[in-house]
N, C-alpha and C positions, 0 to 999 in steps of 0.2 A: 893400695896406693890411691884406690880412687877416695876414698873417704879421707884418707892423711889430705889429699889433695886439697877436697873440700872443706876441710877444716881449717888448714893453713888462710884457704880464700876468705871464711866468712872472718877469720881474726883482723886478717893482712886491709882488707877492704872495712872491717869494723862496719858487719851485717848485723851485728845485735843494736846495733842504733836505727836499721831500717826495717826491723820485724813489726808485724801488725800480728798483734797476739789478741786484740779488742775485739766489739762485733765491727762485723762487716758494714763498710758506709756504703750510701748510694750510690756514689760516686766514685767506688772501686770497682775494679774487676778483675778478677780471681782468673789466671790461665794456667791451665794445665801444660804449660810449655817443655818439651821434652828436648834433651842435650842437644840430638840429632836435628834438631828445627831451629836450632841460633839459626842466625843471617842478621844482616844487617836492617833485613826488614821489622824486625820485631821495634829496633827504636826508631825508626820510621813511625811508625803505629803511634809510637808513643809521645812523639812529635804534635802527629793529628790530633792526637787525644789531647793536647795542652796545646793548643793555639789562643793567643791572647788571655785575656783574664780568665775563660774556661778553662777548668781543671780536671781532669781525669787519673788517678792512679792506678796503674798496672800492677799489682800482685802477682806474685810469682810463687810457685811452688816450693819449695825450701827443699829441693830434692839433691841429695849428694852427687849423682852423676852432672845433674846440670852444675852444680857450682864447681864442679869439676872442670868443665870444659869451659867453663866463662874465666876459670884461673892460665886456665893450659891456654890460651889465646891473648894473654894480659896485653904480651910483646907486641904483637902482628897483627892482632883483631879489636883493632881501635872501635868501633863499636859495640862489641859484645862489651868492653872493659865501661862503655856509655851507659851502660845497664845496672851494672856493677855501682856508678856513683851520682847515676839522676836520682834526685829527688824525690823525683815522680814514676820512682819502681821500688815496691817493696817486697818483700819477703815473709811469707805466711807459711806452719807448721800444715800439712796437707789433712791434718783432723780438724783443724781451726778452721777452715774454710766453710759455708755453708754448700757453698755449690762451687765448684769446679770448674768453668767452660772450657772445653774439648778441642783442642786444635790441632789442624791436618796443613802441612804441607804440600800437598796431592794440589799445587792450586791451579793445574789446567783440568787440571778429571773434572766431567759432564756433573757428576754430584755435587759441585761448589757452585754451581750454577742453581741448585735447589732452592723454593724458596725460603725454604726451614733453614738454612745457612747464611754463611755472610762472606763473601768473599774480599778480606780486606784489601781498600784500592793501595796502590804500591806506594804513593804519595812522592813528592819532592825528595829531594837529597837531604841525606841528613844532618849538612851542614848550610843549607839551604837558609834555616832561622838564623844563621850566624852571619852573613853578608848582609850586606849594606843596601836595601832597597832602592831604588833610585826614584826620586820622585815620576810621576803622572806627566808625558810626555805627550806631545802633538802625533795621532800618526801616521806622520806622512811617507811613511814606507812601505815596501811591498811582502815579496817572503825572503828568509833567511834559514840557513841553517848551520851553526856553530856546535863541535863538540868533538868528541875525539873519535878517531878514524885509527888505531892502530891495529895490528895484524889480529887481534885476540877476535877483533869482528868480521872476521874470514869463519870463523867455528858455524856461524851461524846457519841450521840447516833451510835453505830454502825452500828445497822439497817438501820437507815435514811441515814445515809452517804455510808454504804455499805463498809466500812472498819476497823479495830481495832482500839480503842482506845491507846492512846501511853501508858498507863499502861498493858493493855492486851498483846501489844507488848513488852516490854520492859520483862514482867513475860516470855513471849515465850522465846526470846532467853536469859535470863537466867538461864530456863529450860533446852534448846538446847546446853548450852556448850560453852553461848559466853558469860558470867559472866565477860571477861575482859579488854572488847570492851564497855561497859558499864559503864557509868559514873552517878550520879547524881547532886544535886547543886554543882557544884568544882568554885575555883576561877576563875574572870572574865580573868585576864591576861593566866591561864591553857588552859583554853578554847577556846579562840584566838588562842595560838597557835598550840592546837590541830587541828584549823582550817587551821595551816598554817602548817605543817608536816604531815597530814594524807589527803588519795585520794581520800574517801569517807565519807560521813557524813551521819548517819542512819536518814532519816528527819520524826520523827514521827508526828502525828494529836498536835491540839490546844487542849486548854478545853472545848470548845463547837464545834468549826469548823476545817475543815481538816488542812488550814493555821495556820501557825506559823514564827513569824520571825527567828527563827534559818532558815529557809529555803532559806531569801533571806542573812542572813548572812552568810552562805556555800556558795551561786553563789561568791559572792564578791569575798572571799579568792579563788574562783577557786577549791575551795573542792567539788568537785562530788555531790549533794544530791540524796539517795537513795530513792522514793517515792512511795506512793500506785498510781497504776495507776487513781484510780479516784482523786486521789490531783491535775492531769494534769489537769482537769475538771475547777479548778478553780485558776490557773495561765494563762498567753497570752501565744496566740500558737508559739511565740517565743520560750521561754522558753518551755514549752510544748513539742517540735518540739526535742530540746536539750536533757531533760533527759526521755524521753520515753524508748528509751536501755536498760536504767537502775531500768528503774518502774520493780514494783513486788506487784501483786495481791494476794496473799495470802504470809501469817509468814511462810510458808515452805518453796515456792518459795524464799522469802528473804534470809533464814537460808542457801539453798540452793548454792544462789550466793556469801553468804560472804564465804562459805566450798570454793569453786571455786575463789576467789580473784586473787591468782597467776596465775591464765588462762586468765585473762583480757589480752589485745595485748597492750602493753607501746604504742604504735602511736596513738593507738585508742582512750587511756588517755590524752594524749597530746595534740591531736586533738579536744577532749572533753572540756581538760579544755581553752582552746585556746578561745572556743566556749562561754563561759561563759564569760569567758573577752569581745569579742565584746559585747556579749546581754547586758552587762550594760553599758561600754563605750559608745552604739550605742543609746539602748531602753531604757535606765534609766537616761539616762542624762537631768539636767536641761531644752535644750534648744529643744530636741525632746520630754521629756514630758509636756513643757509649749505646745508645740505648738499641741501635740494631745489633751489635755485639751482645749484651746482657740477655738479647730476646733468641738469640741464635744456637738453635739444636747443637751447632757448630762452628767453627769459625776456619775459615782457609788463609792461612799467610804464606807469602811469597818468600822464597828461599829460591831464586832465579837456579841454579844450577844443579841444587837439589831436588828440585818442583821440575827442571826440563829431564833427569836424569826418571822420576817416577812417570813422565808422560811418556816417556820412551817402552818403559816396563810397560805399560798400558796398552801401548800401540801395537808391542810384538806378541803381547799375549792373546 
């Protein structure tokens, strides 16, 4: 069933017009992507890899299970079917390949932290390149935080991770008084340019893990994010290195610093967001993340529910 599957995909999807059967270009890279490691992070990846005129092609393994499970998902798993018809993912026979790179899910285990690895950042939403930027605003705003707040962010263990839940958070401060700094689902264009008029961005946890892409869509625009210090834990110490300042370990300490806003030093801001700008023009670009991939014993990608169910295995073993 599984091979009838895969065959029906690669006809149904017309894969023999995205096979790389040639040599390998430079500007490929070859994953050994396994069924069980879809998520939606993989065209995330592949997003980063082609921003602007830089171009990077993903190669895929031409393996029957996986195109198995990229069919079995056509309906419901609108990204993995992304995969399926970008451009910029191909499909190579697994003897055609020169070299392989190796990829683990496992993305909280202490080994993805190694420097012979690479742990790929989770980046923006994947629909993120498809909305409408809003131009370069004045900003004369303070912090904000918009996004969705429903029950599925109750899962989130705060034990394990040692931080609030962004529901837990979100009831804090508008306990505390800041009921107006607070947003929930608003429109996609509000929110943009809340990103692009306000100096901070409140960056609460995921639904199961402390990451969220609201986080790398605040660097982008150069909006501050606010974080729990162990969210540092699992971004590169780039990034890490940048909004430490700004980390806050406990909902008081936070409450804290947004009472205090106006005592921030405008250079310091400036300076900050200055900072943000190189980290992705420099560390997020195409052609320095193709090449820390290329160079990496390994690579870790994010599969949020897959990646918190293997840190669970970890922890009780």
């Amino acid at each position: 069933m599984e091979l009838l599957r895969a065959l029906i995909c690669f006809i149904q999807f017309r894969l023999f017009h995205k096979l790389s059967l040639g040599k390998q270009a430079d500007d490929e890279i070859s994953l050994r992507l396994q069924a069980n490691q879809l998520h939606r992070y993989v065209i995330c990846m592949v997003n980063l890899l082609n921003q602007g005129r830089k171009s990077t092609k993903l190669t895929l393994c031409l393996d029957a299970s996986l195109l198995s499970q990229l069919h079995l998902g056509r309906h419901w798993k609108p990204y993995n079917t992304s995969l399926l018809k970008s451009s910029k993912v191909r499909f190579r026979p697994k003897f055609l390949a020169k070299e392989w790179i190796e990829c683990s899910i496992d993305y909280f285990s202490p080994e993805a932290k190694d420097e012979t690895c690479f742990r790929i950042p989770i980046g923006v939403h994947p629909l993120f390149w498809t909305w409408r930027h809003p131009e370069v605003q004045c900003r004369d705003k303070g912090a904000f935080f918009a996004g969705d707040a429903g029950i599925a962010y109750d899962e989130f263990e705060e034990s394990k991770w040692g931080m609030p839940s962004r529901n837990a958070a979100l009831e804090y401060l508008q306990q505390s008084g800041y009921e107006e700094i607070v947003s929930f689902r608003i429109p996609t264009e509000k929110y943009l340019e809340h990103l692009q008029d306000h100096t901070f961005f409140i960056a609460l946890s995921g639904v199961s893990m402390p990451l969220c892409h609201s986080l790398y869509e605040a660097v982008y625009f150069q909006c501050i994010p606010l974080v729990h210090t162990n969210m540092l834990e699992h971004v590169d110490p780039y990034l890490s290195r940048i909004l430490r300042p700004y980390a806050w370990s406990s909902l008081a300490e936070l409450a804290q610093f947004l009472q205090n806003l106006h005592k921030v030093d405008a250079h310091d801001l400036h300076s900050t967001r200055g900072k943000l700008k190189a980290y992705w023009d420099e560390k997020l670009n195409p052609v320095e993340l193709t090449n820390r991939i290329q160079q990496a014993k390994k690579i870790y990608l994010c599969a949020e529910e897959k990646s918190v169910a293997l840190f669970n295995e970890t922890s009780l073993a």
